[in-house]
C-alpha positions as CSV (number, residue, x, y, z in Angstrom):
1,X,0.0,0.0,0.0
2,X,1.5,3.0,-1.1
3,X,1.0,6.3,1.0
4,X,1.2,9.7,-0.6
5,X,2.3,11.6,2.4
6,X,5.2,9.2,3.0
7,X,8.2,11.4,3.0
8,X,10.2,8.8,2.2
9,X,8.4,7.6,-0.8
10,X,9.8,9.3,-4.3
11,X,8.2,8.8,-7.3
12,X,6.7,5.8,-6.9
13,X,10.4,4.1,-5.6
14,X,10.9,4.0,-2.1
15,X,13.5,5.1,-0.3
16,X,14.2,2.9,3.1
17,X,15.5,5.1,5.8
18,X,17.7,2.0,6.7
19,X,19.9,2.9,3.3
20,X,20.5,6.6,4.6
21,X,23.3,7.1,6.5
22,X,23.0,10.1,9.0
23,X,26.2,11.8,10.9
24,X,26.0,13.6,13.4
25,X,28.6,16.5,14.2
26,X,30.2,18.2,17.6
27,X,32.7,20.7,18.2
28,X,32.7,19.5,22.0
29,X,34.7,17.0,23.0
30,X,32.7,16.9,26.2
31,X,29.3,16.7,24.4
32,X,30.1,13.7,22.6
33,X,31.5,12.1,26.0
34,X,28.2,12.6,27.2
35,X,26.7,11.3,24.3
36,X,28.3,8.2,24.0
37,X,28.9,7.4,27.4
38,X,26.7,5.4,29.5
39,X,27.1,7.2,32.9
40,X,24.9,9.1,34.9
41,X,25.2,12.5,34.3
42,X,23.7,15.6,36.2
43,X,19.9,16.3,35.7
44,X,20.3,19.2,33.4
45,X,23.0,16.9,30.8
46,X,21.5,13.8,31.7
47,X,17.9,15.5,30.4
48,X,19.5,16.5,27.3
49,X,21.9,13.3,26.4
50,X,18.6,11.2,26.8
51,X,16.9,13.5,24.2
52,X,19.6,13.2,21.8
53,X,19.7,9.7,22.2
54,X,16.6,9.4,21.6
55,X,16.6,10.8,18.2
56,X,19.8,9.7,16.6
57,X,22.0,6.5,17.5
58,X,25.4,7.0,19.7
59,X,27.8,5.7,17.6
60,X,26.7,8.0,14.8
61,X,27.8,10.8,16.4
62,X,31.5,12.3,15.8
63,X,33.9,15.0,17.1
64,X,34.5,17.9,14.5
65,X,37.7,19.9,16.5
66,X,37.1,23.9,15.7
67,X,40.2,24.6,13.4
68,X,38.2,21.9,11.2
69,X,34.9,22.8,11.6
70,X,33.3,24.7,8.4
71,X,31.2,26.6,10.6
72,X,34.0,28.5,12.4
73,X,35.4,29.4,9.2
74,X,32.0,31.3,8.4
75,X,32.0,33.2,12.0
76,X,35.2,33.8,11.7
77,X,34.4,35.3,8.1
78,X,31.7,37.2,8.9
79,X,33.4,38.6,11.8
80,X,35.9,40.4,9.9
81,X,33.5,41.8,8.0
82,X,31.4,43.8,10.2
């Protein structure tokens, strides 16, 4: 049974959400320990982590360090040129 208001349904072909391969990306060291670590953290981290985890897998999570990270290139961009 085909459903028109499948958002993963093209053109008559399906696309299984199983064949897309989602990365996730930090800056933070720390955030991705708390990600993919299975301690108990404080409430407010602990809240957040479980939320996260909730919506994307741990192990498809990865560190980006800032001297790598595309986005600090554009800050750093448009900071010069204001």
């Amino acid at each position: 049974m085909k459903n028109s208001m499948d958002p993963c349904s093209q053109n008559g072909n399906r696309l299984y959400q199983s064949e897309i391969k989602i990365f996730y990306w930090t800056d933070s060291t720390t955030a991705l320990c708390w990600i993919t670590n299975n301690k108990p953290w404080k409430q407010y981290v602990q809240h957040r982590v479980q939320e996260i985890r909730q919506l994307s897998p741990k192990k498809s999570w990865s560190c980006c360090p800032g001297p790598e990270n595309p986005q600090t290139y554009h800050q750093e961009t448009l900071r010069e040129t204001i």
